[in-house]
N, C-alpha and C positions, 0 to 999 in steps of 0.2 A: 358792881353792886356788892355791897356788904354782905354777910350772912343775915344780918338784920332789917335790910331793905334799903339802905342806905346808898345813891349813886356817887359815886369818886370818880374823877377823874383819869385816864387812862397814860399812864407816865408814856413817854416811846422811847424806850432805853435799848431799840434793837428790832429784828425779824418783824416781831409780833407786838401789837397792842394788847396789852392786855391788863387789867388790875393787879392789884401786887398780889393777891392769892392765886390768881388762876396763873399768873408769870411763874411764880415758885412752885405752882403742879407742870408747868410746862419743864421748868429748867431741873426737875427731880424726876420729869418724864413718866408723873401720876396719873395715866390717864384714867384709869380707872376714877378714879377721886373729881377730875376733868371733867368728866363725862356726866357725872350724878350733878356736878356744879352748875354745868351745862342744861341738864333739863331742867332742873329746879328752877333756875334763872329762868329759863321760858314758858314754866308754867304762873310766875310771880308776876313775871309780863303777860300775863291772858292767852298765851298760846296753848291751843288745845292739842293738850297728849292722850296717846292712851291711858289707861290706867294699869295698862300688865296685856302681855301676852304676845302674840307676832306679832301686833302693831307698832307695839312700845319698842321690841327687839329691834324691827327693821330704823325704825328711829332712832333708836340708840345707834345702830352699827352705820346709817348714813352720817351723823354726828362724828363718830368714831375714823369714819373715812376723810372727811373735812380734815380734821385734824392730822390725820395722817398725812394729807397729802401738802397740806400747810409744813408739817414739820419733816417732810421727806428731806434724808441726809445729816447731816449735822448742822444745828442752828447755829448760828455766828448773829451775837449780836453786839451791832454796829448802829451807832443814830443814824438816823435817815436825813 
């Protein structure tokens, strides 16, 4: 999804699927930037977040582990 709300198509140019913004916070290894993307993304989808505090934390850092464990090692990307 675009910053603007907009769904695109998910290129597979390797590892991960992903849109071409959140691929270029994967392959600059921004997770931080990833991660904000990330909940934005599912709160624009109706998923209910906290709004602040240990809830939100513990949300962010299970998020945070996903991706970790998605990109444990060095990512090689190879078309599937």
């Amino acid at each position: 999804m675009t910053d603007d709300g907009v769904v695109v198509p998910l290129p597979n140019d390797g590892r991960w699927r992903a849109c071409d913004l959140c691929s270029d916070l994967v392959d600059t290894n921004d997770m931080e930037r990833l991660l904000t993307r990330a909940l934005t993304t599912m709160r624009i989808l109706g998923v209910k977040l906290p709004d602040g505090g240990p809830d939100l934390e513990f949300m962010a850092m299970v998020v945070m582990t996903n991706f970790a464990t998605v990109l444990a090692g060095e990512p090689t990307k190879q078309p599937l």
